[in-house]
C-alpha positions in Angstrom: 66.7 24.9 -33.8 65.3 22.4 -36.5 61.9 20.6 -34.8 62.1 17.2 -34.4 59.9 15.3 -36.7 56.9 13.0 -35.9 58.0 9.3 -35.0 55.3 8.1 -37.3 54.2 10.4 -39.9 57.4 12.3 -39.7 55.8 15.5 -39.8 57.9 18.4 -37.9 56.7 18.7 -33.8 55.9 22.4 -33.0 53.8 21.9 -30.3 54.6 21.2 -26.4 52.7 18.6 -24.8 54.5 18.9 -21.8 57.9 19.3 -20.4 59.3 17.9 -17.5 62.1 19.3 -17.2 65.8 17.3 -17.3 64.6 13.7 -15.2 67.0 10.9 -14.3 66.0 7.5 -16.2 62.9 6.9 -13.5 63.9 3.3 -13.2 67.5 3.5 -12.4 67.7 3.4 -8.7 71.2 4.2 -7.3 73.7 2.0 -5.2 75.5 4.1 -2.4 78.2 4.0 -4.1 76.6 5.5 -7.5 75.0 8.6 -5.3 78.5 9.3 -3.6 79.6 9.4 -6.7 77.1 12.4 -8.2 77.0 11.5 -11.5 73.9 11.2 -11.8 72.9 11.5 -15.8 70.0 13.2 -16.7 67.6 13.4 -19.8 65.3 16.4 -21.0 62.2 14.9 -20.9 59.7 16.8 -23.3 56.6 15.0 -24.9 54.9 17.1 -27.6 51.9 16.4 -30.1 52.2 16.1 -33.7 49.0 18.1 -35.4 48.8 15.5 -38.4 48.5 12.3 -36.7 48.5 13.2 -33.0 51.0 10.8 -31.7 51.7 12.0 -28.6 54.9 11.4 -28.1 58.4 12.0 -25.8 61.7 13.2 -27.4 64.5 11.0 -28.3 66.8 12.0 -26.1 67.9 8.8 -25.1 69.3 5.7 -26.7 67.1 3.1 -26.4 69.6 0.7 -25.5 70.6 2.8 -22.4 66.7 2.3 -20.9 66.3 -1.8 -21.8 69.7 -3.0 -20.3 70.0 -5.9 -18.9 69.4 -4.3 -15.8 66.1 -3.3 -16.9 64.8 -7.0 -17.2 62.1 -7.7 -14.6 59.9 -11.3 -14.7 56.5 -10.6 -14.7 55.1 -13.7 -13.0 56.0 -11.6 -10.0 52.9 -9.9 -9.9 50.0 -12.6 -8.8 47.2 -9.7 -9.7 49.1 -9.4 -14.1 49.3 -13.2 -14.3 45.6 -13.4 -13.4 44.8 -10.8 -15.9 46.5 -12.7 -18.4 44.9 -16.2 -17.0 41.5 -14.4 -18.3 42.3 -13.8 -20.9 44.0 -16.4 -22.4 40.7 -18.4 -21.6 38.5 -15.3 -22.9 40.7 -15.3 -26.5 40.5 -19.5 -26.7 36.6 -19.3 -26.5 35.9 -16.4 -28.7 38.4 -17.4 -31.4 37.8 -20.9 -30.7 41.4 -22.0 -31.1 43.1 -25.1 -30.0 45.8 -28.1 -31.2 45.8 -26.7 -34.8 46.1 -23.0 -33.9 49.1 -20.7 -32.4 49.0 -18.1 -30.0 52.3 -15.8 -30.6 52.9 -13.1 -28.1 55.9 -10.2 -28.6 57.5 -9.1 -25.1 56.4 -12.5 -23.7 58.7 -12.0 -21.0 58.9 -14.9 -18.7 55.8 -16.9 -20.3 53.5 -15.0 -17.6 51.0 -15.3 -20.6 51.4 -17.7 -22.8 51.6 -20.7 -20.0 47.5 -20.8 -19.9 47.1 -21.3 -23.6 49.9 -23.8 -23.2 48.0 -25.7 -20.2 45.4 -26.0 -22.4 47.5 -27.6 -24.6 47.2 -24.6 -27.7 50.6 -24.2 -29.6 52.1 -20.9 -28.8 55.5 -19.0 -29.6 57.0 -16.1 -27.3 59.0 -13.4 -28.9 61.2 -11.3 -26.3 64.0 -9.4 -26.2 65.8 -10.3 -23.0 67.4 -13.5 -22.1 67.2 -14.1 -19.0 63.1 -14.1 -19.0 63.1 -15.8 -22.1 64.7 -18.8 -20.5 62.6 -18.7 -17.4 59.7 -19.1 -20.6 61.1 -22.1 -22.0 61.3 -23.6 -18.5 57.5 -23.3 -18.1 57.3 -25.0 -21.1 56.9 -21.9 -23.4 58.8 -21.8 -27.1 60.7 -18.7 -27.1 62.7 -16.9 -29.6 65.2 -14.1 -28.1 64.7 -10.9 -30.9 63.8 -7.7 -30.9 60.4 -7.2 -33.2 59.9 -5.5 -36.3 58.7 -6.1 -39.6 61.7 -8.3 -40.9 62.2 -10.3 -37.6 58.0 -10.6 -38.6 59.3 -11.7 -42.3 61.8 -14.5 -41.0 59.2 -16.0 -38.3 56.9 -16.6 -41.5 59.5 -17.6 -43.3 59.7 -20.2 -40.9 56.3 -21.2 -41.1 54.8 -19.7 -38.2 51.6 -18.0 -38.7 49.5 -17.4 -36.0 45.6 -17.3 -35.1 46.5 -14.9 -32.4 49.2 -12.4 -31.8 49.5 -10.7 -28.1 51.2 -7.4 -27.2 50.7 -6.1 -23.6 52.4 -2.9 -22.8 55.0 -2.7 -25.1 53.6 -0.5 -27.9 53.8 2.6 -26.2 57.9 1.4 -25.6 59.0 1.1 -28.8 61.0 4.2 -30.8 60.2 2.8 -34.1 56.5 2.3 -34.1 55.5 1.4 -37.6 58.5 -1.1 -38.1 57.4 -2.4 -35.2 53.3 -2.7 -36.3 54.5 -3.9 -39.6 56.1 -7.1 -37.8 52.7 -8.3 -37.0 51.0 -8.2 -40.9 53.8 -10.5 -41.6 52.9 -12.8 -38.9 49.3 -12.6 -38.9 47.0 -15.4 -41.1 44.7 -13.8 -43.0 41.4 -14.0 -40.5 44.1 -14.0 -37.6 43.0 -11.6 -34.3 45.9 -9.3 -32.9 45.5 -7.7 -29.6 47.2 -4.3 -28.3 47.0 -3.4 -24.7 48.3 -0.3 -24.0 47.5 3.0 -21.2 44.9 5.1 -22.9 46.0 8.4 -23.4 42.1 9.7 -22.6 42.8 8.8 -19.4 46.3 10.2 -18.9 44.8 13.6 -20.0 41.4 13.7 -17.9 43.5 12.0 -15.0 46.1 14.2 -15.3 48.3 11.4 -14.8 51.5 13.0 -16.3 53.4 11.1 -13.5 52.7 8.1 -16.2 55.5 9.7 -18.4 58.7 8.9 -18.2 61.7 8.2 -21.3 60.8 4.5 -21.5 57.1 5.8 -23.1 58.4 6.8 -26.5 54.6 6.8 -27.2 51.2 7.8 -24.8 48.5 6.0 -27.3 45.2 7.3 -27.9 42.7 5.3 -30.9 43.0 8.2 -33.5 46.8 7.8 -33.4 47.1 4.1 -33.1 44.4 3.7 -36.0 46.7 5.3 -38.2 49.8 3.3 -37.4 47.9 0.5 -38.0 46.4 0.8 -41.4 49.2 2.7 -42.7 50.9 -0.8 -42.6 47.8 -3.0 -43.9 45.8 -3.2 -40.6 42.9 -2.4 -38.9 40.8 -2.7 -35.2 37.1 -4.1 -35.1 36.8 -4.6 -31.4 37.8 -2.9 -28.4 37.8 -3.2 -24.7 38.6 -0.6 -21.8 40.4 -2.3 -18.8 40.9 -0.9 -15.5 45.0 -1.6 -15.7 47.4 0.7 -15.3 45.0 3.9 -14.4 42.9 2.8 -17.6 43.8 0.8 -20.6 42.9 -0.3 -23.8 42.6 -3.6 -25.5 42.5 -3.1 -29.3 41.5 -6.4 -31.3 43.2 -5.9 -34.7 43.1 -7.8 -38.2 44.2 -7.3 -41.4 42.5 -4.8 -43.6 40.8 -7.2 -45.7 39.5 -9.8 -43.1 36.2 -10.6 -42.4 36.1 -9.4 -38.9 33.1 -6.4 -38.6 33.4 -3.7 -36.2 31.7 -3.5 -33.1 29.8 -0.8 -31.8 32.0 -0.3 -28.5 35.0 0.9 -31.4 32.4 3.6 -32.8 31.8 4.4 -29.6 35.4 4.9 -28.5 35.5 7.0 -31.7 33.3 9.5 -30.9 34.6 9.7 -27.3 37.6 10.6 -28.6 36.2 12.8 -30.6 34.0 14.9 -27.9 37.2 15.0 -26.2 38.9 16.9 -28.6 41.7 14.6 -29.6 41.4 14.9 -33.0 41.9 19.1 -32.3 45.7 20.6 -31.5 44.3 23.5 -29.6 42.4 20.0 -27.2 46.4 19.6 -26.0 47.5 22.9 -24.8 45.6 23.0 -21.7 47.5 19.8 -20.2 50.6 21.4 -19.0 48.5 24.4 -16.6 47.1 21.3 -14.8 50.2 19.4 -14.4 51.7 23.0 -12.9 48.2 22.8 -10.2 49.2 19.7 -9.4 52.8 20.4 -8.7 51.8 23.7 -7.0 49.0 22.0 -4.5 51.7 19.5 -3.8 54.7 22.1 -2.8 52.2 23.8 -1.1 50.9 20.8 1.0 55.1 20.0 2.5 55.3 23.4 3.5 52.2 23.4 5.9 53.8 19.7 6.5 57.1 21.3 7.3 56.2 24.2 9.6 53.7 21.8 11.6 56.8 19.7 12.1 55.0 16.9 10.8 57.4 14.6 8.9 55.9 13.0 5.6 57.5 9.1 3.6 55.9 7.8 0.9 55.0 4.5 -0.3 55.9 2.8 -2.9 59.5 3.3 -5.3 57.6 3.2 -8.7 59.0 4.4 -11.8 55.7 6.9 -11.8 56.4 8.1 -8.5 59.9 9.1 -9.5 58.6 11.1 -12.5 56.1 13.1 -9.8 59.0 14.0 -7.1 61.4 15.2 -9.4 59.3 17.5 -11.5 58.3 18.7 -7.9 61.6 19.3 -7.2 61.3 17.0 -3.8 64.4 16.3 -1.7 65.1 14.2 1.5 64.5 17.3 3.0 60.7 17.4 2.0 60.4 13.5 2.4 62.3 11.4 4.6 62.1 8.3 2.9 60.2 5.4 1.1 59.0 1.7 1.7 59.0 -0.6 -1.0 58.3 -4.0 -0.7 60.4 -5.6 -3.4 64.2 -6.6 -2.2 66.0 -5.4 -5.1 65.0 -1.6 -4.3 65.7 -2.1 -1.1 69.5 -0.1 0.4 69.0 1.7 -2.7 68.0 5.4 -3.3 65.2 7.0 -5.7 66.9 8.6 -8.8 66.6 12.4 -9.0 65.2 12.7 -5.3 67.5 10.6 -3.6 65.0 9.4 -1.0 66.6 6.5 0.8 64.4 3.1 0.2 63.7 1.0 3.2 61.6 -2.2 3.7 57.6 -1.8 4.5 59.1 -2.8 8.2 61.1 0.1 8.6 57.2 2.3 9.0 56.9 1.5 12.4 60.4 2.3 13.5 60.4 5.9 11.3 56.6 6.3 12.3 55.9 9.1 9.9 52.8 11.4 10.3 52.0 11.1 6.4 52.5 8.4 3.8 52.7 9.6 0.7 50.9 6.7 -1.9 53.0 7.3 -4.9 51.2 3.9 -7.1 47.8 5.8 -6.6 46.5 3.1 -8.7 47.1 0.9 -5.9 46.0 2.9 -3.1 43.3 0.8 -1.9 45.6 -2.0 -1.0 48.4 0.1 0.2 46.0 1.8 2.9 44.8 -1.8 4.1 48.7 -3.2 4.4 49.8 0.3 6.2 45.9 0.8 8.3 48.3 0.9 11.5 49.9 4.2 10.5 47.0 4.9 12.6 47.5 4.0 15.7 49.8 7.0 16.1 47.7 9.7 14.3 49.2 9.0 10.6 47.6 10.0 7.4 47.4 8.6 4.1 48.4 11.5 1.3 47.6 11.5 -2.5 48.7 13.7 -4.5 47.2 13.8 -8.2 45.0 15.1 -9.6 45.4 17.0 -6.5 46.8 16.5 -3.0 44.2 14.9 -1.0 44.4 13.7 2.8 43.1 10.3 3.8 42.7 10.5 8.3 
């Protein structure tokens, strides 16, 4: 069978990353009516390494179009703790780059103006750039210009066209979700002014590896990002970073200030530095890759391992939380309704709906007391801290918390 070939560089992929097996799309959570009627698609999901660039990255085994439905759309002013983030640093970017009436902020996957309202209250042009409709309009009604499109480098060309050119260009999150990821980069040299700053946020892949957060992959990642790789993308099409932060989002993340290659912008010490970690980490080595998928297998293993002595105790385990990450971990565990009972989400659109793959019923954070399980199962571990304080009365019979990577652990 012919390899597929590297995304970017489109150098042939021989070697494995990891592979998860055949996974249901992680956030399409079935109607009753959908599970009666067990057809159930799903996807190989197989992430491999290319040895030129080291993009790590998944197979395209599905359409794109069948992940970012309309279905998919979610508003992300729903999340007080993300519109915070972007609150600092909206005022972080307007000191540093001192902009104001005369400059423009664009952002790509602006969403429902979650970002771009604080540089708007403080009365800084900006212009959104999303794909979906529905947020887009819930932008303008906060007072946020946006223009429905998909970005690339010719929707890039026709914004310039235009007459936009912009001081600052934002994109949170949505470089590791696009399939064509140069096309995409390209967009922003078109957009950029000449001494203009760009920012990437994305989930460093350092992190994913060390963590062994593998539960992080699922088919909307067409990409897991580390420095090295990025770096290339970027000044393949005319760009380079000079600045970088690490954030604490999404089990660690990276903030990548960007410019074109000719700017006047120097690099920073805390880039070389990120660099060299990289580096000592062995990212910029094919052989550094191979030993990911033994510690995924662990983690599995300790996992099965831990409902068995569950199971024969009679103790009955839920989890917590119907995240798209938590869907990845219980179906390349193999976990049924017969492992795990059930699990509590808090959002009402989950809610009378089942998990995909595992099939785990999803019940309101209510429905705890009356099911009163021995263990909860934290399947966000990223947001175990707050879980444990909402659910602390699990307690009061004898429950447990449960994490269960990097490796199962039991909190009394």
């Amino acid at each position: 069978m012919t390899p597929p070939l590297c995304r970017f560089c489109r150098t042939p992929l021989v070697d494995t990353f990891i592979d998860l097996g055949r996974q249901p799309l992680a956030n399409s959570y079935l109607t009753a009516e959908q599970l009666a009627a067990g057809n159930e698609p799903a996807y190989p999901l197989h992430v491999r390494v290319c040895h030129e660039c080291f993009l790590v990255q998944a197979d395209d085994a599905v359409p794109a179009d069948a992940i970012f439905d309309d279905a998919y759309a979610y508003f992300s002013s729903y999340s007080t703790s993300w519109v915070e983030h972007a609150r600092r640093y909206a005022a972080a970017m307007a000191e540093r780059f001192d902009l104001g009436p005369e400059s423009l902020v664009v952002e790509v996957a602006s969403n429902d103006g979650y970002l771009l309202q604080h540089f708007v209250e403080m009365d800084i042009p900006v212009l959104g750039v999303e794909p979906t409709a529905n947020t887009a309009e819930a932008a303008r009604a906060r007072g946020v210009p946006t223009e429905v499109m998909f970005f690339g480098e010719q929707t890039g060309q026709r914004l310039a066209a235009r007459g936009y050119r912009a001081d600052l260009m934002a994109a949170n999150n949505v470089l590791a979700h696009v399939p064509d990821i140069g096309d995409f980069v390209a967009g922003f040299r078109e957009l950029l002014k000449d001494e203009g700053v760009l920012t990437f946020e994305f989930p460093h892949l350092l992190n994913l590896i060390e963590k062994v957060q593998f539960d992080t992959i699922y088919h909307e990642h067409f990409s897991y990002l580390s420095l090295l790789a990025v770096e290339q993308v970027l000044r393949a099409n005319g760009l380079r970073p000079f600045d970088v932060e690490r954030l604490s989002t999404h089990g660690g993340s990276l903030r990548l200030f960007c410019c074109h290659m000719g700017s006047g912008h120097e690099e920073t010490e805390a880039l070389v530095t990120l660099r060299e970690d990289e580096h000592a980490a062995g990212l910029d080595r094919i052989e550094s890759y191979a030993g990911f998928a033994p510690r995924v297998e662990a983690v599995r293993d300790s996992f099965r391992a831990f409902l068995a002595v569950e199971k024969a105790a009679g103790r009955r385990v839920a989890a917590y939380g119907a995240a798209a990450k938590g869907n990845t971990f219980l179906n390349y565990c193999g976990t049924t309704t017969d492992d795990v009972v059930a699990v509590f989400d808090a959002s009402p659109a989950k809610q009378g709906r089942f998990l995909p793959g595992s099939h785990l019923p999803i019940l309101a954070p209510q429905a705890v007391r009356e099911i009163r399980p021995d263990d909860l199962l934290i399947l966000p571990w990223n947001l175990r801290d707050e879980i444990m304080a909402q659910m602390a009365f699990i307690r009061d019979w004898g429950g447990r918390f449960v994490t269960a990577s990097p490796q199962t652990r039991v909190f009394p």
